[in-house]
N, CA, C and O atoms as a GROMACS GRO file, in nm:
protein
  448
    1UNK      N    1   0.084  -0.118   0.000
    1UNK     CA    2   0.000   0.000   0.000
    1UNK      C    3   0.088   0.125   0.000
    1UNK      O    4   0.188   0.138   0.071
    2UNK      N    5   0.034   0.230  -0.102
    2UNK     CA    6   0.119   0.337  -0.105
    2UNK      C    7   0.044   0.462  -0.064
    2UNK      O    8  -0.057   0.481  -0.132
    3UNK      N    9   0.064   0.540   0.017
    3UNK     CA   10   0.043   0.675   0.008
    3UNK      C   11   0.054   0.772  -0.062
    3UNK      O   12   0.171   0.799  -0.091
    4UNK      N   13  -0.035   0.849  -0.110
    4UNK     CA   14  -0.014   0.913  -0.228
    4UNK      C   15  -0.099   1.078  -0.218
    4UNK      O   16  -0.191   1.092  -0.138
    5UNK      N   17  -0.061   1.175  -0.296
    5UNK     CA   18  -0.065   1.290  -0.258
    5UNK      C   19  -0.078   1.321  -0.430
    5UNK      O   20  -0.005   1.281  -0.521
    6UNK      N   21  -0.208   1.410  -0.435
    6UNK     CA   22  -0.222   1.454  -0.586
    6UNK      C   23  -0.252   1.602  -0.627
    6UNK      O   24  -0.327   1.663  -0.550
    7UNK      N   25  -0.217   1.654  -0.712
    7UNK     CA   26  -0.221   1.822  -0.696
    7UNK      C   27  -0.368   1.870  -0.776
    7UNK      O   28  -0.465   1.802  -0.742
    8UNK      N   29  -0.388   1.954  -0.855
    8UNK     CA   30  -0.548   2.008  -0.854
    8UNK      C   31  -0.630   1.945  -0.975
    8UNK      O   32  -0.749   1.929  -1.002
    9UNK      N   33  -0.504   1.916  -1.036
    9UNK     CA   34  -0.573   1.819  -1.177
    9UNK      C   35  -0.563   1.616  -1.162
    9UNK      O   36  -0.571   1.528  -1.248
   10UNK      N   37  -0.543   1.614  -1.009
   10UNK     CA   38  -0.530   1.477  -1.038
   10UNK      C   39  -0.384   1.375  -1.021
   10UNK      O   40  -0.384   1.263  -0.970
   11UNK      N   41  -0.302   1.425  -1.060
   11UNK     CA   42  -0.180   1.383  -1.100
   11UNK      C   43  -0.135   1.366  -0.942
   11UNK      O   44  -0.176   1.420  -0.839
   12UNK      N   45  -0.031   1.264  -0.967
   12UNK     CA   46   0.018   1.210  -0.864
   12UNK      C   47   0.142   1.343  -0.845
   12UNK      O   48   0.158   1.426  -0.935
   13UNK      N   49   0.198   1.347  -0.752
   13UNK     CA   50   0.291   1.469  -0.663
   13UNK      C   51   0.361   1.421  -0.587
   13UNK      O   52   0.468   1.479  -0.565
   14UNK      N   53   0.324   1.273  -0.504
   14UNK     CA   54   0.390   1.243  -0.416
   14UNK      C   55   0.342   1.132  -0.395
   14UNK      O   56   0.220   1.116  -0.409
   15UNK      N   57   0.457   0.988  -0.341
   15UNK     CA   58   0.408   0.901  -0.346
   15UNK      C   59   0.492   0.812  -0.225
   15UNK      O   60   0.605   0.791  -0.268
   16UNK      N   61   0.479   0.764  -0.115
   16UNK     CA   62   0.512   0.702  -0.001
   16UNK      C   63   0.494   0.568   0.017
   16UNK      O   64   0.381   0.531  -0.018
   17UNK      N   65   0.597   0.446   0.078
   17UNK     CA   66   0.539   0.366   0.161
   17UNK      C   67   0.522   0.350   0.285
   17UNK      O   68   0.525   0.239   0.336
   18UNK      N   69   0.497   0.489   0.367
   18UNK     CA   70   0.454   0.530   0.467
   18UNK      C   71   0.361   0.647   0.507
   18UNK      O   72   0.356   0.746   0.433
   19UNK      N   73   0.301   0.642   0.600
   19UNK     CA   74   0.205   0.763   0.589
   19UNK      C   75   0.228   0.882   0.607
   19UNK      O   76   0.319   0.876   0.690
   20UNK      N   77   0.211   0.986   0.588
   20UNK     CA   78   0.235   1.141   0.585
   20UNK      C   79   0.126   1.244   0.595
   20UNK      O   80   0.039   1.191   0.526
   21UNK      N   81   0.092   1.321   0.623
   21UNK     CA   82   0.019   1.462   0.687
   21UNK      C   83  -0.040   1.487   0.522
   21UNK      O   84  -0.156   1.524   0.505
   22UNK      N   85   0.012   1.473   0.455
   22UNK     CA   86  -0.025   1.535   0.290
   22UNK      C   87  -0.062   1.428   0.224
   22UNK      O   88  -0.077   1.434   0.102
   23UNK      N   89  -0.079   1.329   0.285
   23UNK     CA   90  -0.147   1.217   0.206
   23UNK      C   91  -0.307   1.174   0.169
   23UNK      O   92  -0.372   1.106   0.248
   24UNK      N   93  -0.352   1.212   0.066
   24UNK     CA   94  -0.491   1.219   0.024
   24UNK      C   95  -0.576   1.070   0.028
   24UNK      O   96  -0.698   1.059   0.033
   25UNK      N   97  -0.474   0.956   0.024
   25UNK     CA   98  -0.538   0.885  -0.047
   25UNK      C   99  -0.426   0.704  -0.049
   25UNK      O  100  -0.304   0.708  -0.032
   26UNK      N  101  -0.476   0.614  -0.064
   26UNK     CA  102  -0.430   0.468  -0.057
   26UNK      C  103  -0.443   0.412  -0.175
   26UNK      O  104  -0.553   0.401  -0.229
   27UNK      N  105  -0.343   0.373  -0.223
   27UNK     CA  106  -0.309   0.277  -0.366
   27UNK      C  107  -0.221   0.185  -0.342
   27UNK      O  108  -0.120   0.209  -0.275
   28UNK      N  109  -0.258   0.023  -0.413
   28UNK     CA  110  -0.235  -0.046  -0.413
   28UNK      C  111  -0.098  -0.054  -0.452
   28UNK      O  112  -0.072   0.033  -0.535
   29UNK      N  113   0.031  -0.149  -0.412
   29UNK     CA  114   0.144  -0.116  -0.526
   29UNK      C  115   0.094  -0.192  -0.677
   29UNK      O  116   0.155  -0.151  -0.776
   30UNK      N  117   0.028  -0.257  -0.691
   30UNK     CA  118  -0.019  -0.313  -0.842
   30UNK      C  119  -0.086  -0.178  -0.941
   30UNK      O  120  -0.108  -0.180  -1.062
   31UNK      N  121  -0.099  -0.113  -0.884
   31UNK     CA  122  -0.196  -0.019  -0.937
   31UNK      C  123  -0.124   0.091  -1.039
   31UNK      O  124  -0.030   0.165  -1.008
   32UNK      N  125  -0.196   0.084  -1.174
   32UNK     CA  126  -0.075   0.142  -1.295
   32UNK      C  127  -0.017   0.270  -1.210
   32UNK      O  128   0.100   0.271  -1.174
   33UNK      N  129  -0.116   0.391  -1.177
   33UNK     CA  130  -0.033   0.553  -1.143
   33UNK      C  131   0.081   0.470  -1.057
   33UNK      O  132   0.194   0.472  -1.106
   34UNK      N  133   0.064   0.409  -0.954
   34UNK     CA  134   0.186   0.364  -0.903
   34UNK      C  135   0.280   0.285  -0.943
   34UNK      O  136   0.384   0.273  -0.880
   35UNK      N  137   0.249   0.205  -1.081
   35UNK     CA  138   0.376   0.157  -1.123
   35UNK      C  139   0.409   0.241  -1.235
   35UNK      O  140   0.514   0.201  -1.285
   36UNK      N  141   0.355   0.357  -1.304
   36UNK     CA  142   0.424   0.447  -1.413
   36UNK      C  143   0.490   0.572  -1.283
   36UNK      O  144   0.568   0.662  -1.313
   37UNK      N  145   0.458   0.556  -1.193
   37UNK     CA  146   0.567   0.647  -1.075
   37UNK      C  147   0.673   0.595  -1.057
   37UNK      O  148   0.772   0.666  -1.042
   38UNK      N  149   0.681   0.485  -1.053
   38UNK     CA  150   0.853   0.443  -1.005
   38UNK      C  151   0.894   0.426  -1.132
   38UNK      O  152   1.012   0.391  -1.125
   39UNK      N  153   0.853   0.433  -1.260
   39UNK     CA  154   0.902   0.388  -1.368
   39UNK      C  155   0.961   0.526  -1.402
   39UNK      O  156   1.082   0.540  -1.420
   40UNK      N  157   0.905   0.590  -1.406
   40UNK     CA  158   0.991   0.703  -1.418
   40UNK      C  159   1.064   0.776  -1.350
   40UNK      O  160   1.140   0.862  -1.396
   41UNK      N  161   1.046   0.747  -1.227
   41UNK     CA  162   1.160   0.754  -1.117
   41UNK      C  163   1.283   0.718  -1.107
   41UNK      O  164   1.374   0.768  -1.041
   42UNK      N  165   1.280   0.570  -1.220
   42UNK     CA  166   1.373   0.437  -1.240
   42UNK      C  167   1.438   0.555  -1.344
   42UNK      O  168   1.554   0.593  -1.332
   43UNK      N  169   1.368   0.594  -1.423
   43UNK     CA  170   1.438   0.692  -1.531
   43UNK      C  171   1.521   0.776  -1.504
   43UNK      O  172   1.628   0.793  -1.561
   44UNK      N  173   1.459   0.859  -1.379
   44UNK     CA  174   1.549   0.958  -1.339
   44UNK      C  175   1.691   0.941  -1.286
   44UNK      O  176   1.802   0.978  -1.324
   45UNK      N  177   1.644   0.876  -1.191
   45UNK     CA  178   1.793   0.801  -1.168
   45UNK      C  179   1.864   0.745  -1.266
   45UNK      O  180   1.967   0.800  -1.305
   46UNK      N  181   1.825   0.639  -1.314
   46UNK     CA  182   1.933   0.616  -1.459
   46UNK      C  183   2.009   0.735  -1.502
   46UNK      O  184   2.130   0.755  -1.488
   47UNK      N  185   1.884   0.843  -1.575
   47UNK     CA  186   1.958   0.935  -1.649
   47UNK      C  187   2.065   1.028  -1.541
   47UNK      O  188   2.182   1.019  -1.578
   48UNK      N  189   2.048   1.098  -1.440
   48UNK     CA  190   2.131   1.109  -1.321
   48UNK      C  191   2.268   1.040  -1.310
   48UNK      O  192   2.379   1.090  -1.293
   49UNK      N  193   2.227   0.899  -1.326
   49UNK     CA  194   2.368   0.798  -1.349
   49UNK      C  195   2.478   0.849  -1.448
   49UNK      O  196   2.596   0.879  -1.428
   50UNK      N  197   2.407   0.848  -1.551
   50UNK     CA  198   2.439   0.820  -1.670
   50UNK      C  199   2.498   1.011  -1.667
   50UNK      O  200   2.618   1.025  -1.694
   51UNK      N  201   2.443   1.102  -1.646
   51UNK     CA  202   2.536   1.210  -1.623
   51UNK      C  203   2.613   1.245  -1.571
   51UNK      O  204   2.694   1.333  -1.602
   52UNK      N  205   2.602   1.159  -1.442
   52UNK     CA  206   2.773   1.189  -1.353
   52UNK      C  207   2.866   1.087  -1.419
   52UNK      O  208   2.986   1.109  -1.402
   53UNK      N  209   2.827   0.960  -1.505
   53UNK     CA  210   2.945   0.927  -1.528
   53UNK      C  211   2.998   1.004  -1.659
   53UNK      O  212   3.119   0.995  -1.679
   54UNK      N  213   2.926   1.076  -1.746
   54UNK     CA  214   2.986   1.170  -1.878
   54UNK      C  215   3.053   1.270  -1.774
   54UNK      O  216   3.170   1.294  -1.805
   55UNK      N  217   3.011   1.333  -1.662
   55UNK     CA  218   3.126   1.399  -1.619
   55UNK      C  219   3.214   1.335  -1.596
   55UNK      O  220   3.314   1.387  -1.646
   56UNK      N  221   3.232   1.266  -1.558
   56UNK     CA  222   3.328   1.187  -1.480
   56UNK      C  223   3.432   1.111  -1.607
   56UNK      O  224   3.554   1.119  -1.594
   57UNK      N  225   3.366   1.034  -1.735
   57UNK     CA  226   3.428   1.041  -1.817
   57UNK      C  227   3.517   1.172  -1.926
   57UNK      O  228   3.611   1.156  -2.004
   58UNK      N  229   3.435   1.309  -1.886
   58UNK     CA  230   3.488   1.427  -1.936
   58UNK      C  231   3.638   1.409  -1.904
   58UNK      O  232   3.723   1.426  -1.991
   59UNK      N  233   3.670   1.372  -1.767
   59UNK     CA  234   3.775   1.418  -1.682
   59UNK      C  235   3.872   1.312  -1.768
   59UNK      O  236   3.966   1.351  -1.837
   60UNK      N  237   3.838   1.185  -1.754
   60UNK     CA  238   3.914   1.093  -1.779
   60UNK      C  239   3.972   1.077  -1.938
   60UNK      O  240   4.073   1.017  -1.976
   61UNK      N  241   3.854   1.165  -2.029
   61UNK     CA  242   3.938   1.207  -2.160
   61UNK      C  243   4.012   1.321  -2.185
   61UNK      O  244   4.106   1.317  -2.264
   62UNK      N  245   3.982   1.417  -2.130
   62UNK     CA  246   4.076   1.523  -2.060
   62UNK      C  247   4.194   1.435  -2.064
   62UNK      O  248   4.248   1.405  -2.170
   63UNK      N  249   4.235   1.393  -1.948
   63UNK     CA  250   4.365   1.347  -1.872
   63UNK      C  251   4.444   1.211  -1.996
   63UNK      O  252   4.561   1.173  -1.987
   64UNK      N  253   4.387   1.183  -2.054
   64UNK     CA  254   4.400   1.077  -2.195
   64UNK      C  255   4.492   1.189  -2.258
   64UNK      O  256   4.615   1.190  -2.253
   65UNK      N  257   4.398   1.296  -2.328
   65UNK     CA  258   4.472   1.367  -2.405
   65UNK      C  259   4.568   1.402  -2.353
   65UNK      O  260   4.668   1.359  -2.409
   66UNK      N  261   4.586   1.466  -2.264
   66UNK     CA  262   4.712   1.515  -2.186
   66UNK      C  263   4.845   1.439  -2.234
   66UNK      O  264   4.941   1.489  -2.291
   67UNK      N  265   4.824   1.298  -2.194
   67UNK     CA  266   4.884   1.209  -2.180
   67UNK      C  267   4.940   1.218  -2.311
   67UNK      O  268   5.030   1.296  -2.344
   68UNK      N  269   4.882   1.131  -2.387
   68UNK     CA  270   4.878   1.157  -2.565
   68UNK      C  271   4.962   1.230  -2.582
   68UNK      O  272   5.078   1.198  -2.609
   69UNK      N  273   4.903   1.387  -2.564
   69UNK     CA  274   5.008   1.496  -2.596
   69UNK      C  275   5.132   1.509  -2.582
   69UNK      O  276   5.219   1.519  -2.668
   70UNK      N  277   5.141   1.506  -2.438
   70UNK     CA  278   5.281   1.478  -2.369
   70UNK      C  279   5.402   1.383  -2.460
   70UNK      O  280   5.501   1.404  -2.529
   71UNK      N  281   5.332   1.285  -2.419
   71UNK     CA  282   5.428   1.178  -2.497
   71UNK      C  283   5.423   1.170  -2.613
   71UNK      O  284   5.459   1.062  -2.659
   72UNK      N  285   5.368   1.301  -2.736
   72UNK     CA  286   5.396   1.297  -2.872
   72UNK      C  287   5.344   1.193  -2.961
   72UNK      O  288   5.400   1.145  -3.060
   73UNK      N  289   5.198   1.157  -2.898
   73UNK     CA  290   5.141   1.024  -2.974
   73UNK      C  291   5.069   1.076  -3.044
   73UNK      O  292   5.045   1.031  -3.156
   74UNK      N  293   5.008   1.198  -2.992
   74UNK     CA  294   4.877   1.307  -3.088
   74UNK      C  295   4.955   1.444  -3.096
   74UNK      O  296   5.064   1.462  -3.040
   75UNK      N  297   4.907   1.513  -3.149
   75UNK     CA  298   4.898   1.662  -3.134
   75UNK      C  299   4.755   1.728  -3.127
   75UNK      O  300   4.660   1.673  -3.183
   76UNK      N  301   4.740   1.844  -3.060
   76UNK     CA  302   4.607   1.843  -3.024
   76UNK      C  303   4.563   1.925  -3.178
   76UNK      O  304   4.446   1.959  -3.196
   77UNK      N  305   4.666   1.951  -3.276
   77UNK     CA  306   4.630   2.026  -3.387
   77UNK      C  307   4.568   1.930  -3.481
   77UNK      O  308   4.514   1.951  -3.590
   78UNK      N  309   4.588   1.808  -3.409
   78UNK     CA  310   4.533   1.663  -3.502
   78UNK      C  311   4.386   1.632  -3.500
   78UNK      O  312   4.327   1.553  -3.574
   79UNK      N  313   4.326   1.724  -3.383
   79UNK     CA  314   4.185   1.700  -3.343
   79UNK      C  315   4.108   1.847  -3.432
   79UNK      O  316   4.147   1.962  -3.456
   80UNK      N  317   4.010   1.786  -3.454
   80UNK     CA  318   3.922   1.896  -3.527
   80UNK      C  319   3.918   2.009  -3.457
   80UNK      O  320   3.949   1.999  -3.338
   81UNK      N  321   3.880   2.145  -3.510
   81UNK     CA  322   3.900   2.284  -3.469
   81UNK      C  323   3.815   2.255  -3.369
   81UNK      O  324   3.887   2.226  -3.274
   82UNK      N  325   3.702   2.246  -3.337
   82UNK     CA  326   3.609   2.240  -3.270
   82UNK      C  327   3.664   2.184  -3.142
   82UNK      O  328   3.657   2.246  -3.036
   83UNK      N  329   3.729   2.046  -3.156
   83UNK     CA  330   3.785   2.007  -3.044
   83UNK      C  331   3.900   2.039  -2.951
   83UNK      O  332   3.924   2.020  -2.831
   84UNK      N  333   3.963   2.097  -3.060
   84UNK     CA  334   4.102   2.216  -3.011
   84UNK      C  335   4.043   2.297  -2.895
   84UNK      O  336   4.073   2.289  -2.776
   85UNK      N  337   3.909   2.415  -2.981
   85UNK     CA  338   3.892   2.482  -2.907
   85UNK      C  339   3.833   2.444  -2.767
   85UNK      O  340   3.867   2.500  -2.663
   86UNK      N  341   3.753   2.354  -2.773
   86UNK     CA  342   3.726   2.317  -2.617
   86UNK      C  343   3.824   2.282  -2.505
   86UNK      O  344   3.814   2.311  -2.386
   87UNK      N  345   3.936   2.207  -2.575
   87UNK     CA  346   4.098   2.135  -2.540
   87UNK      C  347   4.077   2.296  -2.445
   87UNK      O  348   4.034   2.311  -2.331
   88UNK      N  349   4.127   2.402  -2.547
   88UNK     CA  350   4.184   2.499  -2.430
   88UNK      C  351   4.132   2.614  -2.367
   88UNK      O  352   4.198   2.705  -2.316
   89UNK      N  353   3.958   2.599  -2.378
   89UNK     CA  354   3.943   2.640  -2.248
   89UNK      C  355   3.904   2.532  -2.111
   89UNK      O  356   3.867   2.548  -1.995
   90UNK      N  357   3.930   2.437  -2.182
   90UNK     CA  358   3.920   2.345  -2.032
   90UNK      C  359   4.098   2.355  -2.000
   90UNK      O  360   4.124   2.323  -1.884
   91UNK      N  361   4.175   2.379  -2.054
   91UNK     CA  362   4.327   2.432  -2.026
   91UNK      C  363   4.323   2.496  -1.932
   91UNK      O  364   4.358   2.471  -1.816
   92UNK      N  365   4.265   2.613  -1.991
   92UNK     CA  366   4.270   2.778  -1.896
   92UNK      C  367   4.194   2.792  -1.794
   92UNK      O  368   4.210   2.884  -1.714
   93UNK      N  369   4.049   2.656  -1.780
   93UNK     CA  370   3.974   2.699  -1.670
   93UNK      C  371   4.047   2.610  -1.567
   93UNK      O  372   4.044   2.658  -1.454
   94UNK      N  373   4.120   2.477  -1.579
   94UNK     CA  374   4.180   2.455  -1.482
   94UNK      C  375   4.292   2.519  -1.430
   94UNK      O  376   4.308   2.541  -1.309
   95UNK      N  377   4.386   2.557  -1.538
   95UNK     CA  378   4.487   2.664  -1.489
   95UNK      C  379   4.442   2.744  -1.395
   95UNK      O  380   4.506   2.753  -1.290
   96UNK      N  381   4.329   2.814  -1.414
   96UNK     CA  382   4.282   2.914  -1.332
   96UNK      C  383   4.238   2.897  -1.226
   96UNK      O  384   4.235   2.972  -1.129
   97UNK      N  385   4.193   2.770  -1.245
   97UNK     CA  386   4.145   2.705  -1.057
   97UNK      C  387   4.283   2.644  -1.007
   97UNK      O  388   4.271   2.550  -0.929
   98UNK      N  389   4.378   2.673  -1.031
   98UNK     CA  390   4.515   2.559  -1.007
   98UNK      C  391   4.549   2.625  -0.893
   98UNK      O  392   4.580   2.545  -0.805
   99UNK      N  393   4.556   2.765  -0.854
   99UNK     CA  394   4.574   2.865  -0.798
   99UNK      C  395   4.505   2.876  -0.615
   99UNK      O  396   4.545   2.940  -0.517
  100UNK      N  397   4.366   2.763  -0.639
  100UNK     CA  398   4.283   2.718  -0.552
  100UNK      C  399   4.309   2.594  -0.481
  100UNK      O  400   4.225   2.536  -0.413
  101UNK      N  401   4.428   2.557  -0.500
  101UNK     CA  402   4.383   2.438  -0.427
  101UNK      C  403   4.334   2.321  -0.346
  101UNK      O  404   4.358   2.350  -0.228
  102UNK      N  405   4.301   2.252  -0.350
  102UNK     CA  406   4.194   2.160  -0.243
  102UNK      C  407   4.076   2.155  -0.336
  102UNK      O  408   4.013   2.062  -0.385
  103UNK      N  409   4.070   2.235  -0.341
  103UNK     CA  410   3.927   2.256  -0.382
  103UNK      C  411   3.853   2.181  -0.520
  103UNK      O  412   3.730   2.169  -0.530
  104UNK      N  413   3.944   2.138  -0.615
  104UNK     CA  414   3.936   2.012  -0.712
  104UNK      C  415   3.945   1.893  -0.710
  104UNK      O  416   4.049   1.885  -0.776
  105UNK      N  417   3.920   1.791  -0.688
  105UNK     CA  418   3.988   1.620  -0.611
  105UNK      C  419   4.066   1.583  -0.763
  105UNK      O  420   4.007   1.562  -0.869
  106UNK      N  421   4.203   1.582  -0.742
  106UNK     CA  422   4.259   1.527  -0.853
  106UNK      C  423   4.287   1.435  -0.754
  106UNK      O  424   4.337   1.526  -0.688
  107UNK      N  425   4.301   1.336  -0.682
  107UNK     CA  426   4.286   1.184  -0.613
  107UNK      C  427   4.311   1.121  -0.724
  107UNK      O  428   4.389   1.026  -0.713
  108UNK      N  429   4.264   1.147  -0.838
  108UNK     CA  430   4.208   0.975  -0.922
  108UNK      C  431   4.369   1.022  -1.001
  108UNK      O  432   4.399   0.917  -1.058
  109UNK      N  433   4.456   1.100  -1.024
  109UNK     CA  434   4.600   1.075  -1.088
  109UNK      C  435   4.582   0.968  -1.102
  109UNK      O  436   4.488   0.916  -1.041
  110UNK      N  437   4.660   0.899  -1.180
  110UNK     CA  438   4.753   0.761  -1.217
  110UNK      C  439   4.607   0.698  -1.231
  110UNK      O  440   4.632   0.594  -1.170
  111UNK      N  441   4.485   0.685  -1.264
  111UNK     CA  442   4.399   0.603  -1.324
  111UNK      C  443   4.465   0.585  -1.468
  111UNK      O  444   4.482   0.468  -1.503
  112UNK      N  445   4.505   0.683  -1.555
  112UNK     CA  446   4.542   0.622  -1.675
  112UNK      C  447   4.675   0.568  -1.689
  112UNK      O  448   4.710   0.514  -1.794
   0.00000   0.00000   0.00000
């Protein structure tokens, strides 16, 4: 049994398996509004997932290229203009936070 809370047209707003002060109303967990609620809940989170790890992969192709560069395997003039230009302002915005430190977790060094 779920607790559930609906705003002026109906729609679900809030949805509990416990009771609460703002709760209008009792639904079954079989019951579709309550299984298209967690279904898209399931979504959110996924997509959530799935964005901290593109940040998180940002970093880790960042630090690739670096690498690359360094050791003369690429040149970053080898990557399309487009990609150059992003190359260096993610250059200059870390440069510029370099100045801050603590305040960035480079921890993960030596992953590549």
């Amino acid at each position: 049994m779920f607790y559930v809370q609906r705003d002026a047209q109906g729609q679900l707003i809030r949805v509990e398996a416990t009771a609460y002060a703002e709760a209008t109303e009792t639904l079954p967990a079989d019951n579709h509004e309550i299984q298209d609620w967690y279904a898209n809940e399931a979504v959110e989170v996924s997509l959530k997932q799935l964005k901290q790890s593109d940040l998180d992969m940002i970093r880790v192709l960042d630090d690739l290229i670096q690498v690359l560069t360094s050791k003369g395997v690429i040149r970053v003039t080898d990557l399309p203009p487009a990609a150059q230009a992003k190359l260096m302002d993610r250059t200059q915005a870390r440069e510029a936070l370099g100045g801050l430190g603590g305040l960035i977790n480079d921890d993960e060094a030596g992953l590549i």
